[in-house]
VMD Tcl script that builds the backbone (N, CA, C; Angstrom):
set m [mol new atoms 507]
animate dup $m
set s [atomselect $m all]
$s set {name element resname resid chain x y z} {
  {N N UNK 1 A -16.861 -19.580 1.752}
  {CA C UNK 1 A -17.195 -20.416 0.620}
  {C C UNK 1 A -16.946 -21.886 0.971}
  {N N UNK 2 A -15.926 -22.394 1.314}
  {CA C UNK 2 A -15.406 -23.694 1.826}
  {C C UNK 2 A -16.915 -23.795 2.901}
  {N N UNK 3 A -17.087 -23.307 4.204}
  {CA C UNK 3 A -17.767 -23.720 5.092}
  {C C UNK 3 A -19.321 -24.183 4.113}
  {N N UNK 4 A -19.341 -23.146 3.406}
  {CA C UNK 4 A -20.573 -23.327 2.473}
  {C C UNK 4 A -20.988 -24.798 1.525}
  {N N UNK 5 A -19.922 -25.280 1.620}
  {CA C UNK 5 A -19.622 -26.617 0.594}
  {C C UNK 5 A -18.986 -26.357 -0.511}
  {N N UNK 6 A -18.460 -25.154 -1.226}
  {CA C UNK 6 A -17.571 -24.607 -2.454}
  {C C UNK 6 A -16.558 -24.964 -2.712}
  {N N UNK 7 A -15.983 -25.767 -3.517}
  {CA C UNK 7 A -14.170 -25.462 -4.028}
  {C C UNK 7 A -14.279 -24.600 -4.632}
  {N N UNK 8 A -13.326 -23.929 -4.207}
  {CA C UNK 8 A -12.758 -22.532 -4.923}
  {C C UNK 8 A -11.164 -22.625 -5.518}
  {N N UNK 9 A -10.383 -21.470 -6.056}
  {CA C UNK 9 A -9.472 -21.283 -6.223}
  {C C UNK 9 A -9.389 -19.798 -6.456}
  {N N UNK 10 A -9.049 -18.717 -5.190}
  {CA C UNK 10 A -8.788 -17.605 -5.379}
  {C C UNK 10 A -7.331 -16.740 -6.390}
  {N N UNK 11 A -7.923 -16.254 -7.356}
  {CA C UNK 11 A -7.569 -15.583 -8.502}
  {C C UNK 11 A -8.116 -14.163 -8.267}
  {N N UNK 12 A -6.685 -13.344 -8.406}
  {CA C UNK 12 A -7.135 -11.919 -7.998}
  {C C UNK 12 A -6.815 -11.565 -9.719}
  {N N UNK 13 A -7.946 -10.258 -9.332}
  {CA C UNK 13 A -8.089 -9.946 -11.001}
  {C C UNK 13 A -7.222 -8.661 -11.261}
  {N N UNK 14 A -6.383 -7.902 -10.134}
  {CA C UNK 14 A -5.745 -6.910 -10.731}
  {C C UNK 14 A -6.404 -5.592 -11.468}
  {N N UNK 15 A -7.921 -5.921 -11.586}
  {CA C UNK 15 A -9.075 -4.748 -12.110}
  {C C UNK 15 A -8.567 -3.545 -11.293}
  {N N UNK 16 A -8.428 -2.600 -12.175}
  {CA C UNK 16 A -8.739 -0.924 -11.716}
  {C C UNK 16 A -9.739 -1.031 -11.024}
  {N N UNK 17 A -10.130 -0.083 -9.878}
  {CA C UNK 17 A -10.963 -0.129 -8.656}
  {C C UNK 17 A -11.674 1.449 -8.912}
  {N N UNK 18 A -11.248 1.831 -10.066}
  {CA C UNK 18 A -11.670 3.179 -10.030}
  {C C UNK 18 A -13.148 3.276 -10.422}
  {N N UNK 19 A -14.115 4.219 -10.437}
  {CA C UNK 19 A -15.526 4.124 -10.608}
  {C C UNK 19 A -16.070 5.541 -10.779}
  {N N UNK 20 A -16.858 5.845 -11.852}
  {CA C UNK 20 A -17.187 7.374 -12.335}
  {C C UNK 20 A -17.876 8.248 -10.940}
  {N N UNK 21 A -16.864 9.325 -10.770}
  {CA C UNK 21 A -17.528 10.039 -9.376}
  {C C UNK 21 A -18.410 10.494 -9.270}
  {N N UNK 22 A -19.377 10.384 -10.288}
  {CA C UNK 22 A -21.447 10.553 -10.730}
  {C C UNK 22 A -21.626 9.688 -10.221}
  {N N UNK 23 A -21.190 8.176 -9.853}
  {CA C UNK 23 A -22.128 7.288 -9.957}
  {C C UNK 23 A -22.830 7.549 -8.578}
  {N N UNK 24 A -24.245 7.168 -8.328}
  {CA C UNK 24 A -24.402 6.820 -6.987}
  {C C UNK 24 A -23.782 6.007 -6.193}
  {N N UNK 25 A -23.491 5.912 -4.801}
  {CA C UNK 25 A -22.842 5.523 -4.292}
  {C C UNK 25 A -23.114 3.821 -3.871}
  {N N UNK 26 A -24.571 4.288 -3.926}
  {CA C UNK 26 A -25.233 1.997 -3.888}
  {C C UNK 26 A -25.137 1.328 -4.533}
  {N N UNK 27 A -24.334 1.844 -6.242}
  {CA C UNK 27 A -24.243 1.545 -7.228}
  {C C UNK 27 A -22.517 0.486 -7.375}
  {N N UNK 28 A -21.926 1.446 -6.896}
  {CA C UNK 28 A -20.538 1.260 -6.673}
  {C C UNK 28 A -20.072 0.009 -6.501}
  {N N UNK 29 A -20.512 -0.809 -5.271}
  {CA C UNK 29 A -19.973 -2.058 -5.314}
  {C C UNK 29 A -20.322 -3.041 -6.761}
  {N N UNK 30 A -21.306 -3.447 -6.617}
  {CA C UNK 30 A -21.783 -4.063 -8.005}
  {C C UNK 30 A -20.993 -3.936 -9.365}
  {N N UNK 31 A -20.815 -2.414 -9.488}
  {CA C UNK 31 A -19.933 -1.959 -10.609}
  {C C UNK 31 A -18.713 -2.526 -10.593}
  {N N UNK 32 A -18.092 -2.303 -9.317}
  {CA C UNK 32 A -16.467 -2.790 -9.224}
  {C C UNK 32 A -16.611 -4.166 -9.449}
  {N N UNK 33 A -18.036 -5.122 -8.896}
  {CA C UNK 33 A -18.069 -6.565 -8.667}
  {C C UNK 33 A -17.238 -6.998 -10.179}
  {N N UNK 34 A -18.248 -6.110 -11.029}
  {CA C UNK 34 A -18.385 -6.667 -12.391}
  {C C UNK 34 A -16.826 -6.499 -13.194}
  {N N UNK 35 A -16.402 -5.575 -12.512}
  {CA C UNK 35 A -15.094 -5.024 -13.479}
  {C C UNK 35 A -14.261 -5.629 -13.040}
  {N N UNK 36 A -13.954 -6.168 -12.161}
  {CA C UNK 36 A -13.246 -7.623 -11.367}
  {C C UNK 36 A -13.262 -8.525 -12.036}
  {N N UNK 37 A -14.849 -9.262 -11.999}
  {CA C UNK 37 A -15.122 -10.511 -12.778}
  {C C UNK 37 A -14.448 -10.291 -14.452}
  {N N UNK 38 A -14.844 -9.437 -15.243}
  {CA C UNK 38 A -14.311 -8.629 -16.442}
  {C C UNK 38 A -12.832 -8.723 -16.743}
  {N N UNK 39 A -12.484 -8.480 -15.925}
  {CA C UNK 39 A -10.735 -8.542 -15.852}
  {C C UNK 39 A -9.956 -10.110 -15.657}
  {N N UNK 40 A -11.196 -10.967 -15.858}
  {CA C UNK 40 A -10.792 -12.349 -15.411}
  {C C UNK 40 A -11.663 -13.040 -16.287}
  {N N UNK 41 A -12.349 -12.322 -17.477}
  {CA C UNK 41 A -12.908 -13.406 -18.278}
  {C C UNK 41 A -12.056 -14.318 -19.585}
  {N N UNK 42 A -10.983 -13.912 -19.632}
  {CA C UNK 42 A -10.383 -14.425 -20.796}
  {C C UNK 42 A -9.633 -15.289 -19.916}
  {N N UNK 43 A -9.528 -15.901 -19.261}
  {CA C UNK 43 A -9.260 -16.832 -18.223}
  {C C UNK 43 A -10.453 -17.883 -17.828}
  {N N UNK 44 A -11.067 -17.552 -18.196}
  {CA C UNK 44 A -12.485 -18.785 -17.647}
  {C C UNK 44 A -12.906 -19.347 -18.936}
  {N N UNK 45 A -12.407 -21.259 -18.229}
  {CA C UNK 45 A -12.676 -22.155 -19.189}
  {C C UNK 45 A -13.868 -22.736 -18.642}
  {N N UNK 46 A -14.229 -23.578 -17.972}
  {CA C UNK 46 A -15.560 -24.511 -17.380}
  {C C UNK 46 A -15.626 -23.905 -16.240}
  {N N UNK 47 A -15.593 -23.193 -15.365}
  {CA C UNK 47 A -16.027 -22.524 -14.205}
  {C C UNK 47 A -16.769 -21.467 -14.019}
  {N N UNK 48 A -17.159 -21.144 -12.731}
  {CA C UNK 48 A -17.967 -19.891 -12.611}
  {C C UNK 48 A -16.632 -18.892 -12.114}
  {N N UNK 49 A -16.816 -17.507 -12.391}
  {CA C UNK 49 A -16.124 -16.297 -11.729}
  {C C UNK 49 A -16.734 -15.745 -10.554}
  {N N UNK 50 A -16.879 -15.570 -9.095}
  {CA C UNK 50 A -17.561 -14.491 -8.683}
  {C C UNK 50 A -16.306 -13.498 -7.993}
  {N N UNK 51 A -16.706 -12.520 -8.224}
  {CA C UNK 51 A -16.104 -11.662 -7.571}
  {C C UNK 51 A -17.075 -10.521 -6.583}
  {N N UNK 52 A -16.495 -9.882 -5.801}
  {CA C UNK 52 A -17.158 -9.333 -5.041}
  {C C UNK 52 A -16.500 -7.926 -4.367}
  {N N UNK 53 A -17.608 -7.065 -4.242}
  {CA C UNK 53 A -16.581 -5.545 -3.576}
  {C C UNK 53 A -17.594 -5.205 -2.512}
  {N N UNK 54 A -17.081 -4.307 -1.499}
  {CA C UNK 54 A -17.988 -3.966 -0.462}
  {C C UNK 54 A -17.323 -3.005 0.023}
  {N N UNK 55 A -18.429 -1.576 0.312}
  {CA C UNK 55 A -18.366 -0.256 0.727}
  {C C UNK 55 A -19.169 -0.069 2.012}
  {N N UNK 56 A -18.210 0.789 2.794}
  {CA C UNK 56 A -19.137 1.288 3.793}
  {C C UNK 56 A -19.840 2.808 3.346}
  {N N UNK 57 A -20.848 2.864 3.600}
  {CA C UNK 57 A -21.541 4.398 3.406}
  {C C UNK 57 A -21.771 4.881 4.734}
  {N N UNK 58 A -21.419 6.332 4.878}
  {CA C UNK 58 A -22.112 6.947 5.763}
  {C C UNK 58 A -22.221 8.339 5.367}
  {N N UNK 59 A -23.048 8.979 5.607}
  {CA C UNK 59 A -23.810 10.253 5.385}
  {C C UNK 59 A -23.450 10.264 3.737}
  {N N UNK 60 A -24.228 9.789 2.921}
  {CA C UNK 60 A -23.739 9.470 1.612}
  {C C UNK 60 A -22.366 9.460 0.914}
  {N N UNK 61 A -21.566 9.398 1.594}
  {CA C UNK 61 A -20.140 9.613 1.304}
  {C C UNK 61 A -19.633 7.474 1.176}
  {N N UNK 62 A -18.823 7.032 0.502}
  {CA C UNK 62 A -18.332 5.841 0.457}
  {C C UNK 62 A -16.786 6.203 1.106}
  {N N UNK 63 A -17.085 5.258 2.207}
  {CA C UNK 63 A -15.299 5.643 3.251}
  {C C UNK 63 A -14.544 3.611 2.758}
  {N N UNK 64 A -13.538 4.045 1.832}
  {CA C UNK 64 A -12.894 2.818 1.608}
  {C C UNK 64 A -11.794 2.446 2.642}
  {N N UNK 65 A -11.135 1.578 2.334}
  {CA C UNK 65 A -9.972 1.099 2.717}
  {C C UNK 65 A -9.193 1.877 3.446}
  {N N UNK 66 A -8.434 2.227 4.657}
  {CA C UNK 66 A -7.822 3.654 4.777}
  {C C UNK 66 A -6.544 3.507 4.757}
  {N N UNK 67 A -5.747 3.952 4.239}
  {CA C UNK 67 A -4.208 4.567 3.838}
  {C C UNK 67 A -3.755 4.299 4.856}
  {N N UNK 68 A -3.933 4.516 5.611}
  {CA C UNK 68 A -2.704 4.667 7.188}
  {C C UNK 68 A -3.909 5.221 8.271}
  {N N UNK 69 A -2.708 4.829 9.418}
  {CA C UNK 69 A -3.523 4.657 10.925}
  {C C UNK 69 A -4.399 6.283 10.890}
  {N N UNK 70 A -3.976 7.515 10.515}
  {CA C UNK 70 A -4.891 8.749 10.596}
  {C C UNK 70 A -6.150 8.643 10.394}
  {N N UNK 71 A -5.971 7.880 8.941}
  {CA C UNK 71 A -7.284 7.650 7.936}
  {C C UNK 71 A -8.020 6.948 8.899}
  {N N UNK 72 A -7.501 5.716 9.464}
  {CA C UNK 72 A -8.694 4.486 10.057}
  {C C UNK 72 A -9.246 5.297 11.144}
  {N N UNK 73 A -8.059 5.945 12.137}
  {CA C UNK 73 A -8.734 6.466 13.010}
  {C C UNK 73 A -9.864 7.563 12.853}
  {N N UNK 74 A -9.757 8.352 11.961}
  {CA C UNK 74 A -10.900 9.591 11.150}
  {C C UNK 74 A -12.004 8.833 10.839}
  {N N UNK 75 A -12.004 7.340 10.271}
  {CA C UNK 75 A -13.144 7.160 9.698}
  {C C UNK 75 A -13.849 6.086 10.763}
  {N N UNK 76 A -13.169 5.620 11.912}
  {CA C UNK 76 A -14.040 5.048 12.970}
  {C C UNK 76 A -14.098 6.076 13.726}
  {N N UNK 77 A -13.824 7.686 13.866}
  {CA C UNK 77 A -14.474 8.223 14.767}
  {C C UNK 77 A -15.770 8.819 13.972}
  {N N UNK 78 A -15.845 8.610 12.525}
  {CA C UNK 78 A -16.680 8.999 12.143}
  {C C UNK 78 A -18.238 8.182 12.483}
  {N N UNK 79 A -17.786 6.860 12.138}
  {CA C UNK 79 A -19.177 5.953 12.361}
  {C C UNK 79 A -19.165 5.646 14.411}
  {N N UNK 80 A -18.425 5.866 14.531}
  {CA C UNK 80 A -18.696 5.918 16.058}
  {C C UNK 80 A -19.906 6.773 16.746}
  {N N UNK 81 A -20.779 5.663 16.941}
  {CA C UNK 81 A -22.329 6.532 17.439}
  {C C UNK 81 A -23.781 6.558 16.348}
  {N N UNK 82 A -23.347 6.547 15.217}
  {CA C UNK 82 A -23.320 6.660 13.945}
  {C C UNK 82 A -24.263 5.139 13.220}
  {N N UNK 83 A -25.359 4.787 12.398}
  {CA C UNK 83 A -25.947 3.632 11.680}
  {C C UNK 83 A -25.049 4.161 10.349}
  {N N UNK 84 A -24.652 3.420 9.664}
  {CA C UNK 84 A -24.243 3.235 8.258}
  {C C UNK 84 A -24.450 1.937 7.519}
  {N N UNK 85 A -24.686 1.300 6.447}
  {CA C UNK 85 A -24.802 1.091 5.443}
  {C C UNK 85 A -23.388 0.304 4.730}
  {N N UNK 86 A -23.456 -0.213 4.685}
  {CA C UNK 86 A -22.454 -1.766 3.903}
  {C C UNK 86 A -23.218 -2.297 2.693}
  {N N UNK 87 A -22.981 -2.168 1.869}
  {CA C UNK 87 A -23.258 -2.979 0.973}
  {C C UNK 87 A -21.899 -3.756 -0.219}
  {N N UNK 88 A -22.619 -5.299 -0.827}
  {CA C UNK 88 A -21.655 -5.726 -1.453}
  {C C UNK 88 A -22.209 -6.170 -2.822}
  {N N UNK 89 A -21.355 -5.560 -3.501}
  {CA C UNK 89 A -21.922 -6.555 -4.688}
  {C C UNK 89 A -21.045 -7.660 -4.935}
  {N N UNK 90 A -22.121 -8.450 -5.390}
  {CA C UNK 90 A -21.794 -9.281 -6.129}
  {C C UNK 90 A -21.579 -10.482 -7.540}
  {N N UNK 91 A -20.975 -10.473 -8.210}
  {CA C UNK 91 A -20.615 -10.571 -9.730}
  {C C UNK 91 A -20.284 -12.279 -10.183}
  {N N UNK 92 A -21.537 -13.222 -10.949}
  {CA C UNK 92 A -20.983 -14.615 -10.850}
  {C C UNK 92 A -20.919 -14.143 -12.766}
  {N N UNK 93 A -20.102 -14.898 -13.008}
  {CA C UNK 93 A -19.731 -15.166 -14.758}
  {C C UNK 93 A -19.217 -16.082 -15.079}
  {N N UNK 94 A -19.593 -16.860 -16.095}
  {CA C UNK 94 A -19.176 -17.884 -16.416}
  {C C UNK 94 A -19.283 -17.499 -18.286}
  {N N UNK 95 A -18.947 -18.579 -19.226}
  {CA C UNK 95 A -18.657 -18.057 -20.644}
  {C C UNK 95 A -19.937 -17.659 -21.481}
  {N N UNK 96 A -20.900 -17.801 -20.381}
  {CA C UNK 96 A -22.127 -17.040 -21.455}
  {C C UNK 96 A -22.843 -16.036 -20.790}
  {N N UNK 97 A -22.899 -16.143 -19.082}
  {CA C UNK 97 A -24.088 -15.822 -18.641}
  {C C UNK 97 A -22.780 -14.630 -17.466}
  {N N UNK 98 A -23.615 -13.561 -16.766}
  {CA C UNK 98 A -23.268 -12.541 -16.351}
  {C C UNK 98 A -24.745 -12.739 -15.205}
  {N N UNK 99 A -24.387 -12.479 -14.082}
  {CA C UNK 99 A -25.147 -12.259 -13.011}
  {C C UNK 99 A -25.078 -11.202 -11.979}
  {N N UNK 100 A -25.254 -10.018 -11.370}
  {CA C UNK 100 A -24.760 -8.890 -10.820}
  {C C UNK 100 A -26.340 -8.689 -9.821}
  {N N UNK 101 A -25.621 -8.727 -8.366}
  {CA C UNK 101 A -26.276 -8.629 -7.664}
  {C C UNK 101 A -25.548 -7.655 -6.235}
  {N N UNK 102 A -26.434 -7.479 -5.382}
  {CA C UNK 102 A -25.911 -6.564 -4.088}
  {C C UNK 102 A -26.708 -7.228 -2.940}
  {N N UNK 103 A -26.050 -7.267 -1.938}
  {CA C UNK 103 A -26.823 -6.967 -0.714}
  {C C UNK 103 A -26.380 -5.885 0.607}
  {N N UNK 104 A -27.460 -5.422 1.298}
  {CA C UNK 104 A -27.353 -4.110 2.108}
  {C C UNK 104 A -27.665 -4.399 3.589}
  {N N UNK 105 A -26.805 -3.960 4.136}
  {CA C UNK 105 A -26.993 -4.068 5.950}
  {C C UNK 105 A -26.900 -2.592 6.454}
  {N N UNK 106 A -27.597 -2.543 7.377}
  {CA C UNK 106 A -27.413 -1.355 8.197}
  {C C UNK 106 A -26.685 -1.437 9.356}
  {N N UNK 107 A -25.779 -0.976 9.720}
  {CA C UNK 107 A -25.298 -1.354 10.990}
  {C C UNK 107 A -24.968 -0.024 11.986}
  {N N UNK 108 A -25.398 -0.201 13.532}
  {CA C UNK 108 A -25.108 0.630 14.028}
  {C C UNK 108 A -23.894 1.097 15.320}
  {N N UNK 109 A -22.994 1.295 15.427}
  {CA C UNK 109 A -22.099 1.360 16.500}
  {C C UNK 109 A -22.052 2.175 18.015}
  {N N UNK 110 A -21.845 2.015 18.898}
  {CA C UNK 110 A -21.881 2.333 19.286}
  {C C UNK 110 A -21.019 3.501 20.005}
  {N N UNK 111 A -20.866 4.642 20.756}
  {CA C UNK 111 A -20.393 5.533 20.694}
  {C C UNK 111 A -18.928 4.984 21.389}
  {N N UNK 112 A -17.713 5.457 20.486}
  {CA C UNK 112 A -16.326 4.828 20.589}
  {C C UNK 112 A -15.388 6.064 21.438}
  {N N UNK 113 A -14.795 5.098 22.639}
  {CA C UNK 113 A -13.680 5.932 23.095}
  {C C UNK 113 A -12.462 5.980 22.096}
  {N N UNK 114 A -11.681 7.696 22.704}
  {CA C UNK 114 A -10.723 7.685 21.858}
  {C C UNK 114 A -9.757 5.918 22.184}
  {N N UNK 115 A -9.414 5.834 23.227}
  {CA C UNK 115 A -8.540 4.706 23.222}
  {C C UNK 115 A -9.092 3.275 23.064}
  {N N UNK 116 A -10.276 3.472 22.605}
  {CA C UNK 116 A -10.795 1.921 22.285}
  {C C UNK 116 A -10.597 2.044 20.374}
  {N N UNK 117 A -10.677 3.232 19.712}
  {CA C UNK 117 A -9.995 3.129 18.645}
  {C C UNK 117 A -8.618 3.190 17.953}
  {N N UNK 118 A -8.192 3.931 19.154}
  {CA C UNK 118 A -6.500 3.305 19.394}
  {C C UNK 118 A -5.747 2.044 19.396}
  {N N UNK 119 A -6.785 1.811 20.258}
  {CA C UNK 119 A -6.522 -0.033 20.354}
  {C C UNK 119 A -6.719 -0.738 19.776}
  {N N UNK 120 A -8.325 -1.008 18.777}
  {CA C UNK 120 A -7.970 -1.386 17.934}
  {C C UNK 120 A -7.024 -1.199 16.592}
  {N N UNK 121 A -7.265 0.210 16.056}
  {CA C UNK 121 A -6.490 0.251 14.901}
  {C C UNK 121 A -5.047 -0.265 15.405}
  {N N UNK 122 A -4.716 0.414 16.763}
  {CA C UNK 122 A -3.126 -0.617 16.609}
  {C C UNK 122 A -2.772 -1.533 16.870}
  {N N UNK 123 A -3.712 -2.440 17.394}
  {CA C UNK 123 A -3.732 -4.002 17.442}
  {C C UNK 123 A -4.168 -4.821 16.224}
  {N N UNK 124 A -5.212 -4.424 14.993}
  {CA C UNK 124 A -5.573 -5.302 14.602}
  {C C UNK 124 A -5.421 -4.734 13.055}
  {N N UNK 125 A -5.301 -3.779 12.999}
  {CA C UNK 125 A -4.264 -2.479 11.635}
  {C C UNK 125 A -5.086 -2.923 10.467}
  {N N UNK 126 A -6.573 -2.571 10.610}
  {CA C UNK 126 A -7.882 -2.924 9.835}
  {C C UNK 126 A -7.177 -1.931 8.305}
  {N N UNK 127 A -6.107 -2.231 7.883}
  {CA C UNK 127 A -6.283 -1.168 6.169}
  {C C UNK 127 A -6.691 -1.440 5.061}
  {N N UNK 128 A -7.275 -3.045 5.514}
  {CA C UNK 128 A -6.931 -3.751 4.447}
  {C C UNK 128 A -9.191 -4.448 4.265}
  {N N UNK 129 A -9.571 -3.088 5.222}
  {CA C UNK 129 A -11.407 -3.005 5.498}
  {C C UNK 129 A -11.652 -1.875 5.439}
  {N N UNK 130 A -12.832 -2.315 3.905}
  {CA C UNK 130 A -13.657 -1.001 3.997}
  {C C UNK 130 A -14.321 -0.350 5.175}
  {N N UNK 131 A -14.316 1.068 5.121}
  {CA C UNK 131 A -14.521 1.722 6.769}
  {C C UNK 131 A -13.714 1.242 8.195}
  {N N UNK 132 A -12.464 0.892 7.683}
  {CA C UNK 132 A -11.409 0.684 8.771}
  {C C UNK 132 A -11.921 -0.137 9.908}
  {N N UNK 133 A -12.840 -1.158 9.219}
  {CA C UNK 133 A -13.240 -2.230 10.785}
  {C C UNK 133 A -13.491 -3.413 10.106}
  {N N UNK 134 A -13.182 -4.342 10.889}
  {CA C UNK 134 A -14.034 -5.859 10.287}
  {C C UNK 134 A -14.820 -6.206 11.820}
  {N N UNK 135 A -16.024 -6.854 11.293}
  {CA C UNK 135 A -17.097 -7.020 12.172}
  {C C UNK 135 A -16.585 -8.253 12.976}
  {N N UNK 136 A -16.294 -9.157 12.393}
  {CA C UNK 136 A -15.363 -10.191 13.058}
  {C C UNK 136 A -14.613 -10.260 13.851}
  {N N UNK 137 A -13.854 -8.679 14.132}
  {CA C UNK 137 A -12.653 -8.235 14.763}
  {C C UNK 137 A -13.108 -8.307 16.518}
  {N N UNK 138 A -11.883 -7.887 17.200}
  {CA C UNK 138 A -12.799 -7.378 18.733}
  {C C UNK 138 A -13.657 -6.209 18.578}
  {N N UNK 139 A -13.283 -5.061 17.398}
  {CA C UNK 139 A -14.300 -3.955 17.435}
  {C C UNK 139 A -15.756 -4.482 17.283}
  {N N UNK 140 A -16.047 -5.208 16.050}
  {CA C UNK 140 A -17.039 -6.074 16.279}
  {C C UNK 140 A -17.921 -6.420 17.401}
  {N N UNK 141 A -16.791 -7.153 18.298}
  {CA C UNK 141 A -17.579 -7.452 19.742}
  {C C UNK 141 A -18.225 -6.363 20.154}
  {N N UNK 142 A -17.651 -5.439 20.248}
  {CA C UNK 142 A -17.613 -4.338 21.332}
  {C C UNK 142 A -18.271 -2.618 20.917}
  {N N UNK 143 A -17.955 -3.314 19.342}
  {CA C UNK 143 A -18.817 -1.529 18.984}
  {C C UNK 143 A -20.337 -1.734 18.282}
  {N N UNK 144 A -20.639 -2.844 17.414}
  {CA C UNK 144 A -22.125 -3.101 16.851}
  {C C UNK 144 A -23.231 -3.137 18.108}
  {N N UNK 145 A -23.653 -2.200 17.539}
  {CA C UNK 145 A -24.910 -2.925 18.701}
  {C C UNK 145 A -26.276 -3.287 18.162}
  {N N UNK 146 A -26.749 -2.702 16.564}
  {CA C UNK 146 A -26.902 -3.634 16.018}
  {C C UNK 146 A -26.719 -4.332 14.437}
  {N N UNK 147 A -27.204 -4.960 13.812}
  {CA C UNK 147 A -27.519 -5.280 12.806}
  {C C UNK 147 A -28.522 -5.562 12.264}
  {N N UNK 148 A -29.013 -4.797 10.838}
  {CA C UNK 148 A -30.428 -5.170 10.720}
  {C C UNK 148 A -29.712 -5.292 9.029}
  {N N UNK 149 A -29.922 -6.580 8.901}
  {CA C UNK 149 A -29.425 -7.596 7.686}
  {C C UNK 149 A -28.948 -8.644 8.058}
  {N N UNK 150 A -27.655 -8.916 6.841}
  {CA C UNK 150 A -26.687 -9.794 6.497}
  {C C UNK 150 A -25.111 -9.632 7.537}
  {N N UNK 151 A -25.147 -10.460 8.457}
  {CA C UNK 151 A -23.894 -10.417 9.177}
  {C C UNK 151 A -22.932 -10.640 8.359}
  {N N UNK 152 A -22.844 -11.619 7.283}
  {CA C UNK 152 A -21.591 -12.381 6.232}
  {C C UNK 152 A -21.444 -11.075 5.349}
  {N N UNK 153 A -22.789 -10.194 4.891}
  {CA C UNK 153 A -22.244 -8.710 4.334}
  {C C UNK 153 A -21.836 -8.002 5.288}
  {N N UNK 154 A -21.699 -8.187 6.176}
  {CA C UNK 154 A -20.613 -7.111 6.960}
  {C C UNK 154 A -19.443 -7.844 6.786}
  {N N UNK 155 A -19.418 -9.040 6.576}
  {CA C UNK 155 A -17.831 -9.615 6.532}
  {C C UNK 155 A -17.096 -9.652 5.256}
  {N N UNK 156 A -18.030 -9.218 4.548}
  {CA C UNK 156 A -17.683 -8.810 3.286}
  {C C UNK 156 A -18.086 -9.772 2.064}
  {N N UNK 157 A -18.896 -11.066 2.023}
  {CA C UNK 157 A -19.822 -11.820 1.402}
  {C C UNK 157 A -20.789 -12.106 2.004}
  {N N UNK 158 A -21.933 -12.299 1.076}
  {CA C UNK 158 A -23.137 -12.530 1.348}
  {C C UNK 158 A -23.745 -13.573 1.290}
  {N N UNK 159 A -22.890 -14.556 1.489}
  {CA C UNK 159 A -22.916 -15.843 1.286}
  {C C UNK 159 A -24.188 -16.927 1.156}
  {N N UNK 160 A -24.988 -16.025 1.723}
  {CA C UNK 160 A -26.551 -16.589 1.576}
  {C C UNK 160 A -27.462 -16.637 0.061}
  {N N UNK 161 A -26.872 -15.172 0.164}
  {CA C UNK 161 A -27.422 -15.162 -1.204}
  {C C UNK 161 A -26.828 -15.860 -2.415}
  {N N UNK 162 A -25.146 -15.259 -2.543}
  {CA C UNK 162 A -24.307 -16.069 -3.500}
  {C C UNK 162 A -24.465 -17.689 -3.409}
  {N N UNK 163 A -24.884 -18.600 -2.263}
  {CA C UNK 163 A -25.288 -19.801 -2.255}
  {C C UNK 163 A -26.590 -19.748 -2.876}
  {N N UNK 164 A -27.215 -19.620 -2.790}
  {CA C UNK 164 A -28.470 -19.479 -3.546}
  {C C UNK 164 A -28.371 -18.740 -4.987}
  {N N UNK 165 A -28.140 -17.980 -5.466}
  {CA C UNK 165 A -27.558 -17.689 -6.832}
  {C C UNK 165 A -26.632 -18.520 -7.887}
  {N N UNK 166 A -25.820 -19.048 -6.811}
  {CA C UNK 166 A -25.008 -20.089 -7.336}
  {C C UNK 166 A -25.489 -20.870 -7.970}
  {N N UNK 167 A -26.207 -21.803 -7.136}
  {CA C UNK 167 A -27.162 -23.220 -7.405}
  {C C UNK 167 A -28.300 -23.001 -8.965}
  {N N UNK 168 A -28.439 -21.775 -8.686}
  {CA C UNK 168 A -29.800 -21.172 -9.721}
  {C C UNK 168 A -28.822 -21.024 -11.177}
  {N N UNK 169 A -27.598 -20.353 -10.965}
  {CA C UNK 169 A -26.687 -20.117 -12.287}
  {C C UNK 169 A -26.393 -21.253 -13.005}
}
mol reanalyze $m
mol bondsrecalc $m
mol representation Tube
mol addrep $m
């Protein structure tokens, strides 16, 4: 946001993260975007809110955040070899107007040794990334091979778009 030209002031909203286990799964981020922003409207005087959530999908399943090193390691041997699906939504609000949007990348990795996911998870202790990786990371370097989208939605904003949404709100 800063590189973008934005002042910000990050305000975490404390929103429940929970989401009806019907929903579709492309649905999901957007939903949480909104229940974020929601949890932070009685707080907004002259500003905009955005908030934002982002899921990895693979084989229709949503693999979040992982608990501990088992989890990360289970769910990068899962996308190891593997195209999956990132998407983020994203949620601008301000005191009248509500905006809810997503964007979707496909990304594909390439096939991961056991000790190159060793190494990372215990060097860089991704728990705190959906599907136990950030693209930014050395896994990044070394496991995408490609991307067909939004690189900033793999980083978890979509900054292209939210700049452009912004300006329009």
């Amino acid at each position: 946001m800063k590189e973008a030209g934005f002042q910000f002031e990050i305000r975490p909203s404390h929103a429940d993260e929970s989401f009806p286990v019907s929903m579709p799964v492309q649905f999901v981020p957007s939903y949480l975007a909104e229940k974020k922003a929601k949890a932070l409207q009685d707080q907004i005087t002259d500003e905009v809110v955005i908030t934002a959530d982002t899921v990895v999908i693979l084989g229709g399943e949503i693999m979040n955040k992982p608990a501990n090193r088992d989890e990360a390691v289970f769910m990068l041997n899962r996308l190891s070899g593997n195209s999956h699906m990132v998407i983020t939504g994203v949620c601008l609000l301000d005191k009248t107007k509500t905006e809810i949007f997503d964007d979707r990348t496909k990304v594909t990795f390439k096939k991961l040794t056991s000790e190159e996911i060793a190494f990372y998870v215990d060097t860089y202790k991704p728990y705190d990334k959906a599907g136990a990786y950030g693209a930014q990371d050395w896994i990044g370097m070394v496991a995408i091979e490609r991307i067909v989208g939004s690189y900033f939605n793999v980083m978890g904003l979509p900054i292209h778009k939210v700049y452009k949404r912004l300006h329009a709100f």
